[in-house]
C-alpha positions in Angstrom: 95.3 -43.8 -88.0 92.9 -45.7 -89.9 91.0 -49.1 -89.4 89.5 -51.6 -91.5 85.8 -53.1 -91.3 85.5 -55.3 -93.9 87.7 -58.4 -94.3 86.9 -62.2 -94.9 88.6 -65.1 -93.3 88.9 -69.1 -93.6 85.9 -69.3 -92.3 83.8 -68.2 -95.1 86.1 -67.4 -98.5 89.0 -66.0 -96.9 92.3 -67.1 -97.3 94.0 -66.1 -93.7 93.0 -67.2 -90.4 91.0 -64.8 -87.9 95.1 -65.0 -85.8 97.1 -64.0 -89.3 94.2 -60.8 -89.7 95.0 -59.7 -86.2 98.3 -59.6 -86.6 98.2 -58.2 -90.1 96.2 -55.7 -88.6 98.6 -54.9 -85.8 101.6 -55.0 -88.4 99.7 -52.2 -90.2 98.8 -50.1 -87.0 95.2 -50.6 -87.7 93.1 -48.6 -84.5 90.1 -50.9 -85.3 89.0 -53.9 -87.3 86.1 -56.5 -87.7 85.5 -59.6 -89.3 82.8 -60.1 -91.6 82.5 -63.4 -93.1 79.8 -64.3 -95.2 76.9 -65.8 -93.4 78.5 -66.7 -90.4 80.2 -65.3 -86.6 82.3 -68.5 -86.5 85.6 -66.8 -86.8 84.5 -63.2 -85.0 85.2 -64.7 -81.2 88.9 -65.6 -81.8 89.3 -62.5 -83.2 87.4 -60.1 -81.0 89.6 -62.2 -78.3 93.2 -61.7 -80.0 92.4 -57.8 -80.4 91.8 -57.3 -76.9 95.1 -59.4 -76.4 97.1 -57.3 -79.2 95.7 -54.1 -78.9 93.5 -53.6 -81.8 89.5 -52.5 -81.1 87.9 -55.5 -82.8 83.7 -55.2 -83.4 81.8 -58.2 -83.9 80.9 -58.1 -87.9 79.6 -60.4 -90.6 78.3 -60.1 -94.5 75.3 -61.4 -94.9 74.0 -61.8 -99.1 70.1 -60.8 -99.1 68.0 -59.6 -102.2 66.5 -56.3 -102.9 64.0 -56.1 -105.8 65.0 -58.7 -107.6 68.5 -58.1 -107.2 71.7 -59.1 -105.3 72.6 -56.9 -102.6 75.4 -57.4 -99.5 74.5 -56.3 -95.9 77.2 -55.8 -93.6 76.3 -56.2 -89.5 77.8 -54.7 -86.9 77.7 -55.4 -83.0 75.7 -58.0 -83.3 75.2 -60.0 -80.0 77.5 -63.6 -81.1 75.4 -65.5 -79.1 72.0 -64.2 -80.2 69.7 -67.6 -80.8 68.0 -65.8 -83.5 70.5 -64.7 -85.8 72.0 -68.2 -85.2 68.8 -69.5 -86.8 68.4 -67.2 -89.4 71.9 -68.0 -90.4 71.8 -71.9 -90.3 69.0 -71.1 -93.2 71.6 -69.0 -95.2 74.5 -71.7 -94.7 72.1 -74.5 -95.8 71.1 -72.5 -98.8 74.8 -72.2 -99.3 75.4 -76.3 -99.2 72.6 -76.9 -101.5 73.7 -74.7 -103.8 77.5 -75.9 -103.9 75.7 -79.5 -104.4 73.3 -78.1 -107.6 76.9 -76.5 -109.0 79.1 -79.8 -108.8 76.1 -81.5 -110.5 76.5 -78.9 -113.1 79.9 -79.1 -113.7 80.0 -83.1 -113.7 77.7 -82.9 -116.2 80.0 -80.4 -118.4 82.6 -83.5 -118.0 84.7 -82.0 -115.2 85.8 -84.4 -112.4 85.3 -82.2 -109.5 83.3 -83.6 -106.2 82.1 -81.9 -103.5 84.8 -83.5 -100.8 87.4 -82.0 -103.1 85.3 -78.5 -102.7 85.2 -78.7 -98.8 89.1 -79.8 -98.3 89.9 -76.4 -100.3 87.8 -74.8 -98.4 89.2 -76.3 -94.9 86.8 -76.5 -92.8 84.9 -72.9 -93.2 82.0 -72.4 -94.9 81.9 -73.7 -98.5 81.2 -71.4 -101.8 81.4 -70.7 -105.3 85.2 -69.4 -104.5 86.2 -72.3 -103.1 84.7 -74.3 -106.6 86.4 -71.8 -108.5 90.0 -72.4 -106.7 89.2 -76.2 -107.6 88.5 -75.5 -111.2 92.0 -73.7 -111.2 94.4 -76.3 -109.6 92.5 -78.8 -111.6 93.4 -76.8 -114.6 90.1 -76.4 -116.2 90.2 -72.3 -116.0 93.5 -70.1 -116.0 92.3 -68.2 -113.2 89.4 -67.8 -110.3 87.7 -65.2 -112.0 87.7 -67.2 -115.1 86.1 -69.4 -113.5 83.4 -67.2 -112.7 82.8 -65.9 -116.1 82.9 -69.2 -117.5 81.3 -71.3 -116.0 80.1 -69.9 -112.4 78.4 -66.4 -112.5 74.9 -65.6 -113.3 73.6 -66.7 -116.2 76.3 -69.1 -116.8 76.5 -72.9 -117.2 77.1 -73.7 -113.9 75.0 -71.2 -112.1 72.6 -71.7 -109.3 70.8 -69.4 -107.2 70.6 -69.7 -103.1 67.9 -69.0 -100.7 68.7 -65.1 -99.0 66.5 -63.3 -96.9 65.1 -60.0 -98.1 66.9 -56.8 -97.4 64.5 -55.9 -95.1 64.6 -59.1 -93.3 68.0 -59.1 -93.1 67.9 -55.8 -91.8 65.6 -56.4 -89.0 67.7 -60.1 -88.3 70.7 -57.8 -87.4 68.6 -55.0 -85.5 67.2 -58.3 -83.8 70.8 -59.9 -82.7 71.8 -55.8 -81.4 73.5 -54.7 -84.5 73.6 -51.9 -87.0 72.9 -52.7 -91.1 75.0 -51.2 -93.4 74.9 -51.3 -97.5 78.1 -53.0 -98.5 80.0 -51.5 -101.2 77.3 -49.9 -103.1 79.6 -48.4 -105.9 79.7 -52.2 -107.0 75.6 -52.0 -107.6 75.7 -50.0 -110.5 78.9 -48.3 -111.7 77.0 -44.9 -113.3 75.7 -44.4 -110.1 72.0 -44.6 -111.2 70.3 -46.8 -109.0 71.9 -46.0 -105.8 69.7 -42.9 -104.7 66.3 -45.1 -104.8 68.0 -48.1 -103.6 69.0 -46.1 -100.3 66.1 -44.1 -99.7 63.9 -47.5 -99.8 66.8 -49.1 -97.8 66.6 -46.3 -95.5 62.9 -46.9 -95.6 63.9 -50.1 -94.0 65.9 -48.8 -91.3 69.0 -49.1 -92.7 71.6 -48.0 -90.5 74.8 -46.6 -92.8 76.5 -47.2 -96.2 80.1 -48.4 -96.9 81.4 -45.6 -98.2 85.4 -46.2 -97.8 86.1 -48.9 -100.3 88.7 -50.0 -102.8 86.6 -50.0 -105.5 84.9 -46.9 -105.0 86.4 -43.7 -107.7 86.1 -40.1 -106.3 82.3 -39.3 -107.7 81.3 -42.5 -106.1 82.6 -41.4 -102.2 80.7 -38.2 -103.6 77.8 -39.8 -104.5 77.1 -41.9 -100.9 78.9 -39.1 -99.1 75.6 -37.0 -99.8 73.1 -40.2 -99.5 74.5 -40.7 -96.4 73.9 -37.0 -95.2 70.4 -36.6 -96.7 69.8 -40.0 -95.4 71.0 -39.4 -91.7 73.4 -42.7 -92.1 77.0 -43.8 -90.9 79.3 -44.2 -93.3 81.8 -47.4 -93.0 84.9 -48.6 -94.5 87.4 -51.3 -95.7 89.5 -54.0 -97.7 87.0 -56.0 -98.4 90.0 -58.5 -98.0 90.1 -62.1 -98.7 93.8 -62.8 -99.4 93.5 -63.0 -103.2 94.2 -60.6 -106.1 91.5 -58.0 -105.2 93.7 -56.1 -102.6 97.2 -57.2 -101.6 96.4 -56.4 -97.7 94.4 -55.0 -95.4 93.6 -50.9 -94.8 97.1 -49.1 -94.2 100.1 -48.0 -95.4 100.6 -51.2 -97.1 97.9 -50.8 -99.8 97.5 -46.8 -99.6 93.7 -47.4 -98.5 93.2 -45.2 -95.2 89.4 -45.1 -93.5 89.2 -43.1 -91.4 89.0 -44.4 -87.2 86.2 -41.6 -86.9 84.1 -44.4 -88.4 84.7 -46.7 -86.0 83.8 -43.8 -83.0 80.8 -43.1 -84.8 79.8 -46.8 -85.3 80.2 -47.4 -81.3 77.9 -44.4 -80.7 75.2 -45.5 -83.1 75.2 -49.0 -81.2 75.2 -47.5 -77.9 72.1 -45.2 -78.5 
């Protein structure tokens, strides 16, 4: 039995709808599952709704991008209350960053001689929230890269011609927005952060000096040293430890947790994760 707490729908950069997740999840016997789109609830109702209906334990969920010392890091909520006014405004910040950005990018890109517009953007993305994955998609059907991730390395990564930073909260801030809306904080993938595994003991213990609440530990991504590595931050630490696809419907992972990709966490995570929220 195994569940799966990290996967990404149309409504941020997602491929499948909250309905096709739910019923992937079912297909794969998942005991518990969550939504967390970048940035935004949007999708979390419909599918908190179709796991009670289906009989999958959904938690409400999101990803939200903040910045740590300079640097990029990905908080993942849990439990938050949907209709929390604050974390509503504190994400309407975050999704306008997000527009601004896409509008700096186009610019860019225009002026590298691409004919790309930002309606074209938004019809790819259909309706959810609009990113760099969505321009990279219309980079690839127009031809000008070979792949998505081409894209990135070409043209829309850091450092690159088309690159533009965003507005993000702090970690901190973003910590105390999801304590705020009822939630627990967790470090998304932190194997991703720095591969030799150098940075992650100070990162957590001043995350932790934040009140961070747990650390994804059950990843695709993360080797055997790195489940090691977090498996002791997280007990020296006093954190819950997480897990899952980080699924979008592209070529990272070919499905959600299960026997269909060979990626198990655990459903102890999930019991643990409605304990911490009920304390």
């Amino acid at each position: 039995m195994c569940v799966d707490l990290h996967t990404h729908s149309v409504h941020s950069d997602g491929m499948a709808t909250p309905a096709q997740l739910i019923s992937m999840a079912v297909a794969g016997g998942l005991t518990g599952f969550a939504l967390t789109d970048h940035d935004t609830v949007s999708g979390v109702q419909e599918a908190m709704r179709l796991g009670q209906e289906q009989g999958v334990n959904v938690i409400s969920g999101l990803e939200v991008s903040a910045t740590h010392n300079g640097s990029s890091v990905h908080i993942l909520g849990y439990g938050v209350d949907l209709d929390s006014p604050e974390l509503a405004t504190a994400l309407a910040r975050l999704q306008q960053g997000r527009m601004e950005r896409n509008l700096h990018i186009i610019a860019k890109l225009v002026g590298l001689r691409m004919a790309v517009s930002l309606e074209e953007v938004e019809r790819i993305s259909g309706g959810g929230q609009t990113g760099r994955p969505h321009i990279a998609r219309l980079l690839l059907a127009k031809g000008y890269v070979q792949s998505t991730a081409q894209a990135f390395s070409l043209y829309l990564a850091r450092n690159k011609p088309a690159w533009c930073d965003r507005f993000a909260y702090s970690a901190a801030e973003t910590i105390a927005i999801l304590h705020e809306a009822g939630g627990v904080a967790v470090l998304a993938h932190p194997g991703i952060i720095d591969p030799a595994l150098n940075m992650q003991p100070q990162l957590v213990r001043e995350l932790t000096e934040r009140h961070l609440d747990g650390l994804e530990l059950y990843y695709p991504g993360h080797s055997w040293n790195m489940i090691q590595c977090f498996s002791g931050l997280a007990r020296q630490h006093n954190l819950l430890v997480t897990g899952g696809s980080d699924y979008h419907g592209d070529s990272r992972i070919k499905g959600l947790a299960g026997q269909a990709t060979g990626f198990f966490p655990p459903d102890s995570i999930m019991e643990q994760l409605r304990d911490r929220l009920e304390q």
